[in-house]
C-alpha positions, -999 to 999 in steps of 0.1 A, spaced: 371 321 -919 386 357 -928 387 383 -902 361 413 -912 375 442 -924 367 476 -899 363 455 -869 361 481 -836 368 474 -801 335 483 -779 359 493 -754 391 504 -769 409 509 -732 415 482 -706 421 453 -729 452 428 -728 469 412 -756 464 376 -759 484 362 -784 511 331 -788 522 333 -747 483 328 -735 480 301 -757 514 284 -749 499 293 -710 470 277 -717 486 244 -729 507 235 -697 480 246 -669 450 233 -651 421 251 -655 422 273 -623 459 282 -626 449 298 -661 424 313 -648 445 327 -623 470 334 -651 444 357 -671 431 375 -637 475 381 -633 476 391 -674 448 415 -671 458 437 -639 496 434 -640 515 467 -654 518 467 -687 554 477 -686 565 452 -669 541 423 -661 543 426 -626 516 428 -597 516 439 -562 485 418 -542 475 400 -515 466 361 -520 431 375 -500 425 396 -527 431 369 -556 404 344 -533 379 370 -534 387 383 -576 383 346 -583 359 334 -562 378 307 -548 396 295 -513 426 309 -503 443 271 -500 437 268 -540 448 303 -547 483 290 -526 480 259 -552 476 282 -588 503 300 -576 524 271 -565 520 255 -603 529 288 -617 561 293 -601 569 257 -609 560 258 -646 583 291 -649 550 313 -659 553 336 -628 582 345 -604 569 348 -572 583 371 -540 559 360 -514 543 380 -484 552 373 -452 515 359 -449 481 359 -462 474 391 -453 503 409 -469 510 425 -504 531 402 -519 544 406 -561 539 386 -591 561 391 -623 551 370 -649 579 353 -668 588 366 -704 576 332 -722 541 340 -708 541 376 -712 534 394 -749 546 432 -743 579 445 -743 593 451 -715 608 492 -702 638 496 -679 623 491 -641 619 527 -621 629 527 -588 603 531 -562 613 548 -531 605 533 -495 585 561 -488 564 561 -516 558 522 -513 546 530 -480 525 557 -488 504 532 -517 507 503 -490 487 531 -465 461 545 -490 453 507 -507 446 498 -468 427 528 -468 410 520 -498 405 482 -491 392 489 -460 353 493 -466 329 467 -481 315 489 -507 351 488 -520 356 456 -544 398 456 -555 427 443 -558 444 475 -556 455 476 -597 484 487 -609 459 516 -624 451 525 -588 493 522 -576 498 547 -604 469 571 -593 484 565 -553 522 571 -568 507 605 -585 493 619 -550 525 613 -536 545 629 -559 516 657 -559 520 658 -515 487 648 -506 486 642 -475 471 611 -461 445 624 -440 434 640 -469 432 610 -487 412 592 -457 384 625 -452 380 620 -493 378 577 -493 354 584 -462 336 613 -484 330 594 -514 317 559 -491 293 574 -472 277 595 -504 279 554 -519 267 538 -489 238 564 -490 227 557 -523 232 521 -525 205 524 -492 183 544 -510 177 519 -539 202 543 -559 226 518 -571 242 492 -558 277 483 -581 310 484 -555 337 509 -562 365 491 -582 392 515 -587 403 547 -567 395 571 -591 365 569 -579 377 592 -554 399 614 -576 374 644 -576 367 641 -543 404 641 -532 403 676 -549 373 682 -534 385 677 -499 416 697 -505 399 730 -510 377 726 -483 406 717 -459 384 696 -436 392 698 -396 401 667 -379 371 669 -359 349 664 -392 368 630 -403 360 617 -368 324 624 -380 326 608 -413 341 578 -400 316 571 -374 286 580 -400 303 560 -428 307 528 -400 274 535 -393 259 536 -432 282 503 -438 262 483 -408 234 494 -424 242 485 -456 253 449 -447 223 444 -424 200 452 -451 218 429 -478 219 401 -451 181 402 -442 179 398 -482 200 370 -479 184 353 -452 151 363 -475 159 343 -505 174 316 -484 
């Protein structure tokens, strides 16, 4: 069969290369691991093939126990596919660099990060993370966008009024029938980051949002429970 002549991405952005390296990856591993592998492929930085994540996060991306996600990983690093600097547990942002055999781009000269930018992304992806309209893995998409407001000195409160900001306006409309997809990435909130900025919100005002957004989110989840429980 020849390829057709013209053929057009539907969605020219956000695709990954798959050439000889998937194929040798999907040779050598189980099923899961390569499944694992392609989630890795997909969200790693194109630059250098490396991910920051927490093992929690890969469980809930995959839909699968946190004891198999330990197991993928496990046959990774063993079959030279991924190098592997653990967390100090579950809970923790570890990194994953997969291996040159199983990666297809080119590799740039690494960039320094500084501690107090790494701790500024580790603060607004728990931030982020931290509501359950919010479904991510923190990308490497959203580590640049974090990376850019600190370089731009955004300050974190700010970031916190505008993550509150933009939940409860989701949580609202998700309870009003509205829609109901989770926020994947954190430009979600870029406008509203802006937003917040010029209207230099008092302290007072995120102590509001975050009991109204706590109170939109156990409304939210008691609502999708009872359909739960419905369906049942």
């Amino acid at each position: 069969m020849t390829a057709t002549q013209g053929a057009k991405l539907k969605n020219p952005t956000g695709w990954f290369a798959a050439g000889r390296e998937v194929v040798r990856a999907s040779g050598v591993l189980s099923d899961g691991a390569f499944r694992l592998y392609m989630h890795l492929c997909l969200n790693a930085d194109r630059s250098n093939g490396r991910l920051r994540v927490r093992r929690a996060d890969l469980a809930t991306a995959l839909r699968k126990s946190r004891r198999s996600i330990v197991t993928y990983l496990e046959e990774l690093r063993t079959l030279n596919v991924c190098a592997i600097r653990s967390a100090v547990n579950q809970h923790a942002v570890g990194e994953i660099e997969i291996c040159d055999a199983f990666w297809p781009y080119e590799r740039t000269a690494s960039v320094n990060v500084s501690n107090d930018e790494a701790d500024y992304a580790e603060q607004v992806r728990r931030l982020f993370q931290a509501r359950h309209c919010v479904e991510s893995s923190f990308t490497p998409a959203d580590q640049k966008l974090a990376a850019g407001f600190f370089h731009q000195r955004v300050g974190l409160d700010q970031i916190e009024a505008a993550l509150l900001l933009g939940c409860a306006r989701k949580y609202v409309a998700m309870l009003n029938g509205n829609i109901s997809a989770p926020i994947t990435s954190l430009s979600y909130f870029q406008t509203v980051v802006d937003e917040v900025g010029k209207l230099q919100m008092s302290a007072d005002y995120t102590k509001y949002l975050r009991q109204r957004v706590a109170r939109l989110e156990e409304q939210w989840l008691g609502q999708n429970t009872a359909r739960i429980d419905h369906h049942a």
